[in-house]
C-alpha positions as CSV (number, residue, x, y, z in Angstrom):
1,X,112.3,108.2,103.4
2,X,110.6,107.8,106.4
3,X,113.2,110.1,108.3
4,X,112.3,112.9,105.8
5,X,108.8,112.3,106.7
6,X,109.4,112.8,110.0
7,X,111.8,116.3,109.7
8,X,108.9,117.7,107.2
9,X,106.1,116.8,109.3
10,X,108.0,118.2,113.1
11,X,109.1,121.3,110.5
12,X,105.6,122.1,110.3
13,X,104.2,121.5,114.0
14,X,107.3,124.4,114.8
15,X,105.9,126.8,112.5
16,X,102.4,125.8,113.3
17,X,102.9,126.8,116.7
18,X,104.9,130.0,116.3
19,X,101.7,132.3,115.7
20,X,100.2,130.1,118.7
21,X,102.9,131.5,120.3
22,X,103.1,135.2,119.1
23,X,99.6,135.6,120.1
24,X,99.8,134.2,123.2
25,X,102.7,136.7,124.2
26,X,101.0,139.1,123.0
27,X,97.6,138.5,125.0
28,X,98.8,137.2,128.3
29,X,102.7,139.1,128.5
30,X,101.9,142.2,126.4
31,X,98.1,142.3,127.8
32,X,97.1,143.6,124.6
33,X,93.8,142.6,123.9
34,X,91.7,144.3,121.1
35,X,90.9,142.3,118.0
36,X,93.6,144.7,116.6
37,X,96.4,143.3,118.6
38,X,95.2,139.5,117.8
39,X,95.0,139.6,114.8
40,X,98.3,141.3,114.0
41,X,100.4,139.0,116.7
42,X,99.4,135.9,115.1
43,X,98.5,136.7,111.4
44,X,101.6,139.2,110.4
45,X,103.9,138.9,113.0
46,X,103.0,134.6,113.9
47,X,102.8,134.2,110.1
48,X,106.5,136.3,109.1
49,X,108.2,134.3,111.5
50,X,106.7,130.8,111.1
51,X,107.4,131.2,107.4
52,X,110.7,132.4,108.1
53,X,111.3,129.2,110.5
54,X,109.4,127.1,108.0
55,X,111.8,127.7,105.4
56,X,115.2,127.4,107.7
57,X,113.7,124.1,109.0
58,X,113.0,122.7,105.3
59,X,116.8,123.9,104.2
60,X,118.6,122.4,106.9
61,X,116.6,119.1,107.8
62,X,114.1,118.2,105.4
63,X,115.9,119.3,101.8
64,X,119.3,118.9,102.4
65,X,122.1,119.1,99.8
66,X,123.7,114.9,99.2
């Protein structure tokens, strides 16, 4: 139990931290700026890929096949 636990709660710090991450590459590597560009790094493309991640993570650590 308590190693499932622990896969399902480091599953969700990764994909917490992907838009973290998207909209930091975007602000400080891309220089892109405007409200505009915030809100799209972290909100469609942070969000599209943490979900993504999100549901690799859950198939292969948290809900795996016995």
């Amino acid at each position: 139990m308590w190693r499932h636990l622990t896969a399902f709660v480091v599953a969700n710090a990764v994909a917490l931290a992907i838009p973290a991450v998207c909209l930091g590459v975007s602000r400080y590597a891309l220089g892109l700026s405007s409200l505009l560009a915030d809100n799209v790094a972290a909100n469609v493309v942070g969000l599209v890929l943490g979900t993504g991640a999100r549901w690799v993570l859950y198939r292969r650590f948290v809900f795996r096949a016995h």
